[in-house]
mmJSON file of the N, C-alpha and C atoms, coordinates in Angstrom:
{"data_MODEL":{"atom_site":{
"group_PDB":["ATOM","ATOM","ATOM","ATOM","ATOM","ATOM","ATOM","ATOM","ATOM","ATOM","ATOM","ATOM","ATOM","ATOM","ATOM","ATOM","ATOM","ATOM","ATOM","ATOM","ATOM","ATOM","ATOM","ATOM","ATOM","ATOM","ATOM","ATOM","ATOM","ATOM","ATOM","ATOM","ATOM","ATOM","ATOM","ATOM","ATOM","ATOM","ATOM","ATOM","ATOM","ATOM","ATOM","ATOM","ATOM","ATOM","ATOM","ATOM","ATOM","ATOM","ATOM","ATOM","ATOM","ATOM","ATOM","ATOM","ATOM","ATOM","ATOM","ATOM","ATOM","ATOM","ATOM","ATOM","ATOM","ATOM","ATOM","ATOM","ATOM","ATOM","ATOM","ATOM","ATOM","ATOM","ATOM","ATOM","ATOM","ATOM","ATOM","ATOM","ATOM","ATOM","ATOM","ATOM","ATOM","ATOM","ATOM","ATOM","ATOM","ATOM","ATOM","ATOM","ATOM","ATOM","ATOM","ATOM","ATOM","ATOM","ATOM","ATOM","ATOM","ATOM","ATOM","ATOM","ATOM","ATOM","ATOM","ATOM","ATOM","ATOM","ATOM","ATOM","ATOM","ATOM","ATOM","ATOM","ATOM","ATOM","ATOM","ATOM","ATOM","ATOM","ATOM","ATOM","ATOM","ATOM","ATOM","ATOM","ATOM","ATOM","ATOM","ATOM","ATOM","ATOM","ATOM","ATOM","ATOM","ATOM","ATOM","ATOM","ATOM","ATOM","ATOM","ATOM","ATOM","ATOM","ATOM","ATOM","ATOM","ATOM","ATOM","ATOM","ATOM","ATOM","ATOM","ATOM","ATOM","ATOM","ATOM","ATOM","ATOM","ATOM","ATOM","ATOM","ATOM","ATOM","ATOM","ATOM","ATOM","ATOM","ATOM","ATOM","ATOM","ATOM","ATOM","ATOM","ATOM","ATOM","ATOM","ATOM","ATOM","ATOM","ATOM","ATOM","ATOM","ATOM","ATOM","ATOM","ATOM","ATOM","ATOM","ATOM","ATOM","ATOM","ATOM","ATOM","ATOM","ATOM","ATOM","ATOM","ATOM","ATOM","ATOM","ATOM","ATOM","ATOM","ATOM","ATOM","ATOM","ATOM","ATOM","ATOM","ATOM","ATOM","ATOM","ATOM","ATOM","ATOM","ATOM","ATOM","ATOM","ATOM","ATOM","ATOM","ATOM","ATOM","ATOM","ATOM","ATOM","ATOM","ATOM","ATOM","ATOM","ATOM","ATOM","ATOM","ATOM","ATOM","ATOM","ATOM"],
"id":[1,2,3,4,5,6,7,8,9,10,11,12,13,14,15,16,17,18,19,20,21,22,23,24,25,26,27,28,29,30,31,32,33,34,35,36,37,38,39,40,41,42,43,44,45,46,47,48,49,50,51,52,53,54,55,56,57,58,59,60,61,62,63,64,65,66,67,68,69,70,71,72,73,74,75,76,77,78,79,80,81,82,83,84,85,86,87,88,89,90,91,92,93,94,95,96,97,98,99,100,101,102,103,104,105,106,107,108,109,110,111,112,113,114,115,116,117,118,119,120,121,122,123,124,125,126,127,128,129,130,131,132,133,134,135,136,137,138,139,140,141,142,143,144,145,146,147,148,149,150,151,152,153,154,155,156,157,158,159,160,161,162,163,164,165,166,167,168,169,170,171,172,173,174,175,176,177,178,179,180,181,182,183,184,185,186,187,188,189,190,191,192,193,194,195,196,197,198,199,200,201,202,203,204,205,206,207,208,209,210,211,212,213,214,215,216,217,218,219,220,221,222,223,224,225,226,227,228,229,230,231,232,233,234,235,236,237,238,239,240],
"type_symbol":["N","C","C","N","C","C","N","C","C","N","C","C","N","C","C","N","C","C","N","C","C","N","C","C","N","C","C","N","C","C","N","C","C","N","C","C","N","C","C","N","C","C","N","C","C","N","C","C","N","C","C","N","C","C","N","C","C","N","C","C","N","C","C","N","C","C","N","C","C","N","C","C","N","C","C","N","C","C","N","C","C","N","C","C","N","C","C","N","C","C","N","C","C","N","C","C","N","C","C","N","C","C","N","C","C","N","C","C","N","C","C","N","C","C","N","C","C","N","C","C","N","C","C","N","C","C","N","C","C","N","C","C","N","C","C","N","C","C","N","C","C","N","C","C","N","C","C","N","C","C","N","C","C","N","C","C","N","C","C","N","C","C","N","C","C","N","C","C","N","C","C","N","C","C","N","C","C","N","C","C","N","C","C","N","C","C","N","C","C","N","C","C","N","C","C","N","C","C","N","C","C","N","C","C","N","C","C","N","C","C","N","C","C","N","C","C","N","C","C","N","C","C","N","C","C","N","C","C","N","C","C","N","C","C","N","C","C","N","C","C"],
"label_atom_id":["N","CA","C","N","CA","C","N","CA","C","N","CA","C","N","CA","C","N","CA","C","N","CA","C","N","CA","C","N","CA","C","N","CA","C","N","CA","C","N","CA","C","N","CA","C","N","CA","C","N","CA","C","N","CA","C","N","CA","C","N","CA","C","N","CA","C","N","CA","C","N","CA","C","N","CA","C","N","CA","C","N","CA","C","N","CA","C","N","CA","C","N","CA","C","N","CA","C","N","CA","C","N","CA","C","N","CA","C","N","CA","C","N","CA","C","N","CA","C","N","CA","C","N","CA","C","N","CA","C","N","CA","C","N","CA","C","N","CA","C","N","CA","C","N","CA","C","N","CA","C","N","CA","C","N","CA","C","N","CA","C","N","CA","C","N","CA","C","N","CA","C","N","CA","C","N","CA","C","N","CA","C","N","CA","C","N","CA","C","N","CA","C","N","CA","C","N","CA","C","N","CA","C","N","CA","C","N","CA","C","N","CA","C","N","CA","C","N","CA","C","N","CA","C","N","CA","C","N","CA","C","N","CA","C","N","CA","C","N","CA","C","N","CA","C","N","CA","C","N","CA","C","N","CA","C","N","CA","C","N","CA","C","N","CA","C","N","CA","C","N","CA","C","N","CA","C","N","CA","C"],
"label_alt_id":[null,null,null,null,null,null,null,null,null,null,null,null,null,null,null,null,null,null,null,null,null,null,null,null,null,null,null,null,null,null,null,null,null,null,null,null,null,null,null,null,null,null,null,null,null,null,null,null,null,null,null,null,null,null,null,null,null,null,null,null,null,null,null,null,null,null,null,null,null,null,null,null,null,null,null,null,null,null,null,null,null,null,null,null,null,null,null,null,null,null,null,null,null,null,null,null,null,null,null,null,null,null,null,null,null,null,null,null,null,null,null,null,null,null,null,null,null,null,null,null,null,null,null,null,null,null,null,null,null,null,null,null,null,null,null,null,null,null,null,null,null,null,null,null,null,null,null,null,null,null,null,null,null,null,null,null,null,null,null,null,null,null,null,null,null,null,null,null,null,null,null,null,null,null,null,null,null,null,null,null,null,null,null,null,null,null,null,null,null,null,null,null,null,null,null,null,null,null,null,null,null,null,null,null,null,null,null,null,null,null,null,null,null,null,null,null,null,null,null,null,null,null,null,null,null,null,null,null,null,null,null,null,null,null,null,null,null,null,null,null],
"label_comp_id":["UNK","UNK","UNK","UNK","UNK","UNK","UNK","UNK","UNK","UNK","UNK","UNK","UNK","UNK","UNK","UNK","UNK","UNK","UNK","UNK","UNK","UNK","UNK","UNK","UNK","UNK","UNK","UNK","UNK","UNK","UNK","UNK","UNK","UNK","UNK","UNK","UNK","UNK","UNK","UNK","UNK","UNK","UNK","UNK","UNK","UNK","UNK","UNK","UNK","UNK","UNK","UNK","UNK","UNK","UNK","UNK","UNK","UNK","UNK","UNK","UNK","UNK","UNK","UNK","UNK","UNK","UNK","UNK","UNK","UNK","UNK","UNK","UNK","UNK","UNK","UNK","UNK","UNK","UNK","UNK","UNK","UNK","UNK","UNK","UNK","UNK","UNK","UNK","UNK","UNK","UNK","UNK","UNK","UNK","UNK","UNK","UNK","UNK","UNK","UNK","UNK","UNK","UNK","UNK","UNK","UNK","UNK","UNK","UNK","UNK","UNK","UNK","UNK","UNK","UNK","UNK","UNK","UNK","UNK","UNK","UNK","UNK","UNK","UNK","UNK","UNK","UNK","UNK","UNK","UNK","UNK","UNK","UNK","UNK","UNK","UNK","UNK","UNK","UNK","UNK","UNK","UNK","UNK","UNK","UNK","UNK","UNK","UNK","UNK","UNK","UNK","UNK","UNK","UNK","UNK","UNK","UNK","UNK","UNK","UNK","UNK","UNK","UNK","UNK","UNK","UNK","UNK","UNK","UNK","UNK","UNK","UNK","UNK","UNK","UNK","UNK","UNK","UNK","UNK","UNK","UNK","UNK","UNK","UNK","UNK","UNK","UNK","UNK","UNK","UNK","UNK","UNK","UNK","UNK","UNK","UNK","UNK","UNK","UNK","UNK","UNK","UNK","UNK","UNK","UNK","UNK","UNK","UNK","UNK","UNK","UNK","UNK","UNK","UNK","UNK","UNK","UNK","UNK","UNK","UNK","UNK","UNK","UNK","UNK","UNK","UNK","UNK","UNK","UNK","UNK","UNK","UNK","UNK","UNK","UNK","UNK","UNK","UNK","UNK","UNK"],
"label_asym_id":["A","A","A","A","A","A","A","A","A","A","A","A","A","A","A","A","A","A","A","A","A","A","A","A","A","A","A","A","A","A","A","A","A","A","A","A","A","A","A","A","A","A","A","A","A","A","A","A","A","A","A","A","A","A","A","A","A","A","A","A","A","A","A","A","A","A","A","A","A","A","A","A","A","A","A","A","A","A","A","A","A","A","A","A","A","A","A","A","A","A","A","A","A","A","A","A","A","A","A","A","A","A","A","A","A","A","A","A","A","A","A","A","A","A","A","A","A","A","A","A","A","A","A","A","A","A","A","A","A","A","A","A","A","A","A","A","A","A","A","A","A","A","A","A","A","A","A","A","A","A","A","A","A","A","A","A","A","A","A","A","A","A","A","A","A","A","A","A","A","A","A","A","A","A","A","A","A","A","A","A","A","A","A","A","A","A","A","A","A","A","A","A","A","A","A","A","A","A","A","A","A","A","A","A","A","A","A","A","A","A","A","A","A","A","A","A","A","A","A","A","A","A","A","A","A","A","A","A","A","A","A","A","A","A","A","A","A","A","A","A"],
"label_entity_id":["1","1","1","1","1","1","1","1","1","1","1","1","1","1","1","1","1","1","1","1","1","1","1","1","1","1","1","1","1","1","1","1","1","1","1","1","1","1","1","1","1","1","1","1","1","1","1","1","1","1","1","1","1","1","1","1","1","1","1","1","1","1","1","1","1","1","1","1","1","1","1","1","1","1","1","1","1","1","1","1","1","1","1","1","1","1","1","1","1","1","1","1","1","1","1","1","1","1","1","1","1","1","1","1","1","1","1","1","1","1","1","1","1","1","1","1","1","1","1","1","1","1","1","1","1","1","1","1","1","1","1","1","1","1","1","1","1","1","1","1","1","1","1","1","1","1","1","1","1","1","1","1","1","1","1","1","1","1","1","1","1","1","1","1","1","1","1","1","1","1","1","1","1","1","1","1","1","1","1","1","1","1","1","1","1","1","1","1","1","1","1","1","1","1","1","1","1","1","1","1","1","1","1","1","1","1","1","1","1","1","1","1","1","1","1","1","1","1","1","1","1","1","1","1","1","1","1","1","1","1","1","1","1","1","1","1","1","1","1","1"],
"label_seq_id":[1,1,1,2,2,2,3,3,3,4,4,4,5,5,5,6,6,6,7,7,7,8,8,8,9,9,9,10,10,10,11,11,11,12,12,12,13,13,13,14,14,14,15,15,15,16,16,16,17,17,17,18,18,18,19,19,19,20,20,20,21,21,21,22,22,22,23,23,23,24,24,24,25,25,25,26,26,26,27,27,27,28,28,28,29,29,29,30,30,30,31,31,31,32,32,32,33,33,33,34,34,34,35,35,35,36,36,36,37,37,37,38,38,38,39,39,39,40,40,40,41,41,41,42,42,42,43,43,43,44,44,44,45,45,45,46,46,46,47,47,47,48,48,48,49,49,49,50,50,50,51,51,51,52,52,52,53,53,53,54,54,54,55,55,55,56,56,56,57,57,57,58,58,58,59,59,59,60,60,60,61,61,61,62,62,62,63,63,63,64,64,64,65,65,65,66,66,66,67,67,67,68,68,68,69,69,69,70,70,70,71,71,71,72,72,72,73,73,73,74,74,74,75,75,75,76,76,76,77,77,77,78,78,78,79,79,79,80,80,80],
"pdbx_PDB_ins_code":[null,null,null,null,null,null,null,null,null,null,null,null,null,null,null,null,null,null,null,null,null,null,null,null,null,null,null,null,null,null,null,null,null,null,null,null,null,null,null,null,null,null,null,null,null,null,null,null,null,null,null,null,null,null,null,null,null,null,null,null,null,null,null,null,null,null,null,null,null,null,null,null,null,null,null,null,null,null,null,null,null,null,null,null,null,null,null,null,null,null,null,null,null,null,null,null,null,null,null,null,null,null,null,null,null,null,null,null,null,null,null,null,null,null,null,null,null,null,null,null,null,null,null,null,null,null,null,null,null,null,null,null,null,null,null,null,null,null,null,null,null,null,null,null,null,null,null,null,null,null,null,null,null,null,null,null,null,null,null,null,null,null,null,null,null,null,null,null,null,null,null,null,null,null,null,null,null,null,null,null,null,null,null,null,null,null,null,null,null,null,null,null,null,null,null,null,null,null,null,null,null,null,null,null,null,null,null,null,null,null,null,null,null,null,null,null,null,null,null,null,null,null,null,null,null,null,null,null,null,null,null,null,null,null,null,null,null,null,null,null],
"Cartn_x":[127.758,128.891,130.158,131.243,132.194,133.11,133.952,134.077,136.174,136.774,138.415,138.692,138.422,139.466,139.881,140.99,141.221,140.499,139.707,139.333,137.362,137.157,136.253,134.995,134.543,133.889,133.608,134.487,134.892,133.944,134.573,134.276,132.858,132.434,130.986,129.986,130.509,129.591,129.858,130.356,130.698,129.833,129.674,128.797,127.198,127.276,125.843,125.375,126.113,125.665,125.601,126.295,126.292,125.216,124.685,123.352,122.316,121.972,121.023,121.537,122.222,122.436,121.045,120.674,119.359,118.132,118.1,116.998,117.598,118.99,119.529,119.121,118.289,117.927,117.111,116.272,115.177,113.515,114.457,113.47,114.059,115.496,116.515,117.768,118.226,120.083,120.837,121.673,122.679,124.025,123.723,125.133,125.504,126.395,127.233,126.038,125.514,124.554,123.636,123.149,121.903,121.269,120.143,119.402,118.005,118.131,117.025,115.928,114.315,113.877,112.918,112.264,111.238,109.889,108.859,107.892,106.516,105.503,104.269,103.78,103.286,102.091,102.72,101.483,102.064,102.539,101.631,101.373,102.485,102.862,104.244,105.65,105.395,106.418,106.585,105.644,105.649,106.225,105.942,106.254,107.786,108.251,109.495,110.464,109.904,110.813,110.993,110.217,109.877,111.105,110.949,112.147,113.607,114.009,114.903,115.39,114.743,114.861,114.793,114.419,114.938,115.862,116.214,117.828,118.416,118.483,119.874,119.839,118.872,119.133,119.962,120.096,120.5,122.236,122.559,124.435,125.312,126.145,127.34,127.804,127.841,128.416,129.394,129.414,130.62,132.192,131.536,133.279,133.936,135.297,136.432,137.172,137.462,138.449,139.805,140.485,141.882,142.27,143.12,143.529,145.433,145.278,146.537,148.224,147.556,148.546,149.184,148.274,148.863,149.367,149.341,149.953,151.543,151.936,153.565,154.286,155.454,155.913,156.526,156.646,156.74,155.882,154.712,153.525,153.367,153.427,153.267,154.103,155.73,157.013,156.855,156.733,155.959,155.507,154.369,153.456,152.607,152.165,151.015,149.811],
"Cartn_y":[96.491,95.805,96.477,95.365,96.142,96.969,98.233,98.713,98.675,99.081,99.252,98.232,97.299,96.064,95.286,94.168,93.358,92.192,92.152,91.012,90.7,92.519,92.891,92.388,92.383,91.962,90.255,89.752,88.281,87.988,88.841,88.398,88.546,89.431,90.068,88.736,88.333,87.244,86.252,85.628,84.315,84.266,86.034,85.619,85.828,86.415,86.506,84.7,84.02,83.387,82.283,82.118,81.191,81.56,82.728,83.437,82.804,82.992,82.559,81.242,79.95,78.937,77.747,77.924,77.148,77.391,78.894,79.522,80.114,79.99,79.81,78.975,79.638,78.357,78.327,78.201,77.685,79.221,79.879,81.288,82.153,82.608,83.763,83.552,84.371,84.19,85.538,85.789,86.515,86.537,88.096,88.614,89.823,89.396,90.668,91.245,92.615,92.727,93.279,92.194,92.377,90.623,90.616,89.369,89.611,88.73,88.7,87.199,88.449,86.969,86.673,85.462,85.011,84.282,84.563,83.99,83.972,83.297,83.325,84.201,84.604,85.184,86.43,87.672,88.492,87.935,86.817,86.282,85.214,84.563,84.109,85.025,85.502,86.87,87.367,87.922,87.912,87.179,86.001,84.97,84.597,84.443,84.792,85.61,86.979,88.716,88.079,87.467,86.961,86.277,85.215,84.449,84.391,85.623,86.143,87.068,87.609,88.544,87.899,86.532,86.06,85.628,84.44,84.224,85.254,86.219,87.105,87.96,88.063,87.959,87.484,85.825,84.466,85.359,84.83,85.207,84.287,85.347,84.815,83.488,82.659,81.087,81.076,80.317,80.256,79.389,79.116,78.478,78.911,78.867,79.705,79.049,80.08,80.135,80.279,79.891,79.414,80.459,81.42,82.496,82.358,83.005,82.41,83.022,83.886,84.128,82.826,82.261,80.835,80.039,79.627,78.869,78.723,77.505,77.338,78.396,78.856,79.359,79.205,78.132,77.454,77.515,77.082,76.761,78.186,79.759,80.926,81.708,81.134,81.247,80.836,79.657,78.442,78.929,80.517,81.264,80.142,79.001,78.63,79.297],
"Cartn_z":[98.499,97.92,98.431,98.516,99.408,97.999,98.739,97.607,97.694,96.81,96.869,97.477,97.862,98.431,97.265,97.819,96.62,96.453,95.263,95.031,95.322,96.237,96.634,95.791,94.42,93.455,93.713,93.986,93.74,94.869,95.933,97.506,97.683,97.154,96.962,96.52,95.194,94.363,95.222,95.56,96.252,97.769,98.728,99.824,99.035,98.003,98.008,96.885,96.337,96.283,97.545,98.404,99.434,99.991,100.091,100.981,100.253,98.94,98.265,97.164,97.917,97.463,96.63,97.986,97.737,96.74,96.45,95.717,93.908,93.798,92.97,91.753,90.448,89.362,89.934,90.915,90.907,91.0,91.643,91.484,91.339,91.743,90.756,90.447,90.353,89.718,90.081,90.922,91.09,90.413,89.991,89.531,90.298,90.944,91.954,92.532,92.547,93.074,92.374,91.467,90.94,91.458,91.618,91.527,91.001,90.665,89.244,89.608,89.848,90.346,89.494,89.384,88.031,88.708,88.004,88.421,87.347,87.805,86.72,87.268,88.231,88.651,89.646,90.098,91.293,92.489,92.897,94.081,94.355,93.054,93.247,93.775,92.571,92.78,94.004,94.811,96.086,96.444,96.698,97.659,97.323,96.157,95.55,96.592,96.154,96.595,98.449,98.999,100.419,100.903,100.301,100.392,99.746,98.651,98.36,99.936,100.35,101.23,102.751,102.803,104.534,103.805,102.658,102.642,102.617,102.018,102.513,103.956,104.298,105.867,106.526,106.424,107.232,107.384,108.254,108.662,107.827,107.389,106.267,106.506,105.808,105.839,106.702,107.616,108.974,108.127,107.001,106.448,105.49,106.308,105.838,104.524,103.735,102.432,102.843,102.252,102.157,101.824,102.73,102.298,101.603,100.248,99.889,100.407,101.356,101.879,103.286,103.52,104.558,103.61,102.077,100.947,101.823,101.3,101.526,100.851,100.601,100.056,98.685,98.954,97.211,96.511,96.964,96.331,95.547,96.253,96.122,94.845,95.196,94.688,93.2,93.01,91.862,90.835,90.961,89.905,89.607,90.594,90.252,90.527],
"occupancy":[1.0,1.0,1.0,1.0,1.0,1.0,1.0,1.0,1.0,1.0,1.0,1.0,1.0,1.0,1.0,1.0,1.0,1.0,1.0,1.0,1.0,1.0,1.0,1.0,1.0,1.0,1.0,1.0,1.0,1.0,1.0,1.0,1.0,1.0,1.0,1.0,1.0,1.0,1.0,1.0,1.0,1.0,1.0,1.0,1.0,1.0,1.0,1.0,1.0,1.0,1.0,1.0,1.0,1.0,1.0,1.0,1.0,1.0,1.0,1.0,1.0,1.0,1.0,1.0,1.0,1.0,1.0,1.0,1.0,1.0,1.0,1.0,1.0,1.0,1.0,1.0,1.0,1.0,1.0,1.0,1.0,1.0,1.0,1.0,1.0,1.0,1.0,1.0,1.0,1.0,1.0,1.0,1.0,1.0,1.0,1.0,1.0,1.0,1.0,1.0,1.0,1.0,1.0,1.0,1.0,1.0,1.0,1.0,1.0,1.0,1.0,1.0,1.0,1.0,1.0,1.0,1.0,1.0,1.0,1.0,1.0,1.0,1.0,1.0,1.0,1.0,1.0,1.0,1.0,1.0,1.0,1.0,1.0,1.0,1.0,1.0,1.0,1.0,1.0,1.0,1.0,1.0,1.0,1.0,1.0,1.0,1.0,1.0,1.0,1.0,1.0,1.0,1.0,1.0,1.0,1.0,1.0,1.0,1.0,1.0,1.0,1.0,1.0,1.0,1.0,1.0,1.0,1.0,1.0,1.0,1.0,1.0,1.0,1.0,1.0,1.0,1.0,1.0,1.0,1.0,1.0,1.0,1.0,1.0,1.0,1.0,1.0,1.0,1.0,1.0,1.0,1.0,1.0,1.0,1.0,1.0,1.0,1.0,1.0,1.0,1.0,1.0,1.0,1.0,1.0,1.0,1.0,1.0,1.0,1.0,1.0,1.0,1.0,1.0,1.0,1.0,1.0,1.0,1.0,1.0,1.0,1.0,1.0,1.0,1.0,1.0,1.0,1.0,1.0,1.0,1.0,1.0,1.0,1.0,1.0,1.0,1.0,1.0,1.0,1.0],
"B_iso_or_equiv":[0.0,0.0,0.0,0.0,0.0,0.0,0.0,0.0,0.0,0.0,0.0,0.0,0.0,0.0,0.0,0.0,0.0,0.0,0.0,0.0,0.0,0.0,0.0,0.0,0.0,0.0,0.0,0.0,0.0,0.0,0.0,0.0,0.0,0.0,0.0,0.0,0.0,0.0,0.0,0.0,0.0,0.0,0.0,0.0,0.0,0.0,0.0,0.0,0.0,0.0,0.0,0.0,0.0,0.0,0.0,0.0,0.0,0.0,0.0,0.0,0.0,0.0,0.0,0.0,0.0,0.0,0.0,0.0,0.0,0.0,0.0,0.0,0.0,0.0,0.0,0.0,0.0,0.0,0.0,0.0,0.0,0.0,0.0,0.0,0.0,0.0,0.0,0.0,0.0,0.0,0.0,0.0,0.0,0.0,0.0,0.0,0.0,0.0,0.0,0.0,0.0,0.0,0.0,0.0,0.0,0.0,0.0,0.0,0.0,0.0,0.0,0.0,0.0,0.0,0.0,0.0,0.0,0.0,0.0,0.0,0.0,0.0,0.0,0.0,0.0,0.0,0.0,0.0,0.0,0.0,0.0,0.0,0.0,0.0,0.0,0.0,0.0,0.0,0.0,0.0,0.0,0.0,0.0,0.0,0.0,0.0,0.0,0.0,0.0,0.0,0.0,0.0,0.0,0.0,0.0,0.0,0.0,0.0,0.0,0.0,0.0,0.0,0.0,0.0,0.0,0.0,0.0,0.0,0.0,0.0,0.0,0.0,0.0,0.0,0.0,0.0,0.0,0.0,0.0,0.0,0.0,0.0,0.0,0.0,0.0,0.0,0.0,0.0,0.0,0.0,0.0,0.0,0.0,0.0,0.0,0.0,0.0,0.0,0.0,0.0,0.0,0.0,0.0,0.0,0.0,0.0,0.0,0.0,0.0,0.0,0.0,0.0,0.0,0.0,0.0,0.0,0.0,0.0,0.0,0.0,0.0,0.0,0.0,0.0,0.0,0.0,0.0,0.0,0.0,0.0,0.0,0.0,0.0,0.0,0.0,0.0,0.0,0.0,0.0,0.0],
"pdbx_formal_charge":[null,null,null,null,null,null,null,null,null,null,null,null,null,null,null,null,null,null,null,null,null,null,null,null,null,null,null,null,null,null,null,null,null,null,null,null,null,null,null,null,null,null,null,null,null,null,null,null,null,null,null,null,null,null,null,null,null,null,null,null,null,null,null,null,null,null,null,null,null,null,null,null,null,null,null,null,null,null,null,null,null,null,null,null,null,null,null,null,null,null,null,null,null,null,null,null,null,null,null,null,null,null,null,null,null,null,null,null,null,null,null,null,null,null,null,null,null,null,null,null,null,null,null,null,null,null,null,null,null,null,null,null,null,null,null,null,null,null,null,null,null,null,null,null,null,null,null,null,null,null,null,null,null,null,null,null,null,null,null,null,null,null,null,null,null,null,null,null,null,null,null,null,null,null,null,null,null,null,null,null,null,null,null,null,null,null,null,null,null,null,null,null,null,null,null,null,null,null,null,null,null,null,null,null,null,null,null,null,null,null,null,null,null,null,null,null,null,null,null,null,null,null,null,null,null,null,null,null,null,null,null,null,null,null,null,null,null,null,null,null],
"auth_seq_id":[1,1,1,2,2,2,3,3,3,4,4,4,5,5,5,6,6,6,7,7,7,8,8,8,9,9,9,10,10,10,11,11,11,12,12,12,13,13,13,14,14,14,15,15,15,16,16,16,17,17,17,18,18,18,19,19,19,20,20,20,21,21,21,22,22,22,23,23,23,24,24,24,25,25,25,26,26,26,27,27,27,28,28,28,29,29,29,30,30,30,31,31,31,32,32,32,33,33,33,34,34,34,35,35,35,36,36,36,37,37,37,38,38,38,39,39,39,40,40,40,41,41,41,42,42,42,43,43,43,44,44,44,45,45,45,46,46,46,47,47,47,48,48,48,49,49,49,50,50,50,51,51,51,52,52,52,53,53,53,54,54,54,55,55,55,56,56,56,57,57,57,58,58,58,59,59,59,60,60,60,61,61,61,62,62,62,63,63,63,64,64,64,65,65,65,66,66,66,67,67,67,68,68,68,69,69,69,70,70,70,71,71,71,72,72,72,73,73,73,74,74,74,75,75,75,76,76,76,77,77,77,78,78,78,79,79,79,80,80,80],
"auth_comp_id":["UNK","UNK","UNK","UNK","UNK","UNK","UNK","UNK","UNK","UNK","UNK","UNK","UNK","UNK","UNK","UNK","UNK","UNK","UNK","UNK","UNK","UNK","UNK","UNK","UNK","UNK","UNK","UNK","UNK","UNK","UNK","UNK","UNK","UNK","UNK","UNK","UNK","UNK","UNK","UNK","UNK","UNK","UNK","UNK","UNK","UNK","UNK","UNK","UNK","UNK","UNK","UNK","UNK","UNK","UNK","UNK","UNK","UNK","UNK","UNK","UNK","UNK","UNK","UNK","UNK","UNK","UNK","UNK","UNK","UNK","UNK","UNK","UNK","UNK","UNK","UNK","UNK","UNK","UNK","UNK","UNK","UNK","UNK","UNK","UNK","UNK","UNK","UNK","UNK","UNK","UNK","UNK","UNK","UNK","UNK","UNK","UNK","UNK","UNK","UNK","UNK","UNK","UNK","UNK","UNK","UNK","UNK","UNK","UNK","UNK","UNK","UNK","UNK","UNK","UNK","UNK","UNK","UNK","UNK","UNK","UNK","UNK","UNK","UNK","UNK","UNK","UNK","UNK","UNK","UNK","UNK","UNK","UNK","UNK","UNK","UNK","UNK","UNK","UNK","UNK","UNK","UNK","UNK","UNK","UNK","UNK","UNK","UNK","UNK","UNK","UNK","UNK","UNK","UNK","UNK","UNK","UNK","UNK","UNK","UNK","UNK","UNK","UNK","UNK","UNK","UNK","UNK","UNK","UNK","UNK","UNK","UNK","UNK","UNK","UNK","UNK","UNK","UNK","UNK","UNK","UNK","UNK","UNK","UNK","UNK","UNK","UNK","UNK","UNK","UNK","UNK","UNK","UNK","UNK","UNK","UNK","UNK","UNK","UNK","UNK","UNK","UNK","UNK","UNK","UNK","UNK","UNK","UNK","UNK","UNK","UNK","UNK","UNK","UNK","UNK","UNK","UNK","UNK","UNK","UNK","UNK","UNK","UNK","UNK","UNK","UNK","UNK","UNK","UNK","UNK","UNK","UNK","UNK","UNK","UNK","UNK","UNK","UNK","UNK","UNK"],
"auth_asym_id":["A","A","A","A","A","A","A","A","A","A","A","A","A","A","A","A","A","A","A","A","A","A","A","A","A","A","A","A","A","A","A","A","A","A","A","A","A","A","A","A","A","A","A","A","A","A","A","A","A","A","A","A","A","A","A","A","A","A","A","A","A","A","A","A","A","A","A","A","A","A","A","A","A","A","A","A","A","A","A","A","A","A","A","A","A","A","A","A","A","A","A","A","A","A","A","A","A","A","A","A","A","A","A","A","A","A","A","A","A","A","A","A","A","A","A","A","A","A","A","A","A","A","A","A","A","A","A","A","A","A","A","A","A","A","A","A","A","A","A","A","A","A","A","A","A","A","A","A","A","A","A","A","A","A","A","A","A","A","A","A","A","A","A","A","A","A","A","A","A","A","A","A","A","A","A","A","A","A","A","A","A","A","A","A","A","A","A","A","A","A","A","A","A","A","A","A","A","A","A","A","A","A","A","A","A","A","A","A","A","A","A","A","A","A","A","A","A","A","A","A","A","A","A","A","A","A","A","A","A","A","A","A","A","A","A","A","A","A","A","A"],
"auth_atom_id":["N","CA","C","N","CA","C","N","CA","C","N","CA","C","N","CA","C","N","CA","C","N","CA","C","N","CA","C","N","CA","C","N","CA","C","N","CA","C","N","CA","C","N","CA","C","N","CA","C","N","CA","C","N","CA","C","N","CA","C","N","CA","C","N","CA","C","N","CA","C","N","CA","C","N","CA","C","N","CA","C","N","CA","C","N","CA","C","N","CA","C","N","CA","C","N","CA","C","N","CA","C","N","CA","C","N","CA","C","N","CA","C","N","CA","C","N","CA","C","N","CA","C","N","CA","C","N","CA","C","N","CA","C","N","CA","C","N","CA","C","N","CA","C","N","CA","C","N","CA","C","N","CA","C","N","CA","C","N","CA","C","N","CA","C","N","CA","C","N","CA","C","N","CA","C","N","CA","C","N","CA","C","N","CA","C","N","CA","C","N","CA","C","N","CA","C","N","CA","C","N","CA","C","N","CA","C","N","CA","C","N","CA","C","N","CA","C","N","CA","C","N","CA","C","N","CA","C","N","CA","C","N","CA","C","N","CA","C","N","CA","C","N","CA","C","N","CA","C","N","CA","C","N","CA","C","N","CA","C","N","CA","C","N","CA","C","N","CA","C","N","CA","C","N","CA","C","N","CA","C"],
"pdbx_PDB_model_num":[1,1,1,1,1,1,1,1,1,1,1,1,1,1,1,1,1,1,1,1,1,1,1,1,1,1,1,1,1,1,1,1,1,1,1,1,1,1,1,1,1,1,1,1,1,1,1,1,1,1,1,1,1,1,1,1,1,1,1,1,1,1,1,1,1,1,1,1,1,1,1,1,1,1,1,1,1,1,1,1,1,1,1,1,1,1,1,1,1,1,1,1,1,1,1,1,1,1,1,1,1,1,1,1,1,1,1,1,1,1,1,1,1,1,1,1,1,1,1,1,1,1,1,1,1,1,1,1,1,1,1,1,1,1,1,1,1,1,1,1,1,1,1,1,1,1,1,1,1,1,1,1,1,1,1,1,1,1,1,1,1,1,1,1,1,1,1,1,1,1,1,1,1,1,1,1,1,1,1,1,1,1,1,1,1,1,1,1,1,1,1,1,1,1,1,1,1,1,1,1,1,1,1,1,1,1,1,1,1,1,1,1,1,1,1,1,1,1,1,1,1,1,1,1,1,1,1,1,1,1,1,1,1,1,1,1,1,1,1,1]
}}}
């Protein structure tokens, strides 16, 4: 987890859920960096921990967030 940056926490939860989008609810749930996986059996479980572990492998989502520093200046100015 990245550490002292701003917003670092935020930034953290947001790639690790995009990493594990798909497996989300359906076999675990991420919080920051804990993920929490569920299953009936060992052999699930396995197969679970498996595929928790190639999705977060896969390379960070190629699409970009709106950084609010490109915002207009009004928009910024505004305190929206």
């Amino acid at each position: 987890m990245p550490q002292g940056g701003c917003n670092a926490l935020a930034t953290h939860q947001c790639q690790m859920t995009d990493a594990l989008r798909e497996l989300i609810g359906k076999i675990c749930h991420v919080y920051l960096d804990d993920i929490i996986i569920w299953s009936q059996t060992l052999e699930e479980y396995e197969q679970n921990c498996t595929a928790v572990l190639e999705a977060s492998k896969k390379p960070a989502s190629t699409t970009t967030r709106q950084n609010p520093t490109s915002l207009p200046l009004s928009y910024v100015s505004s305190g929206i």
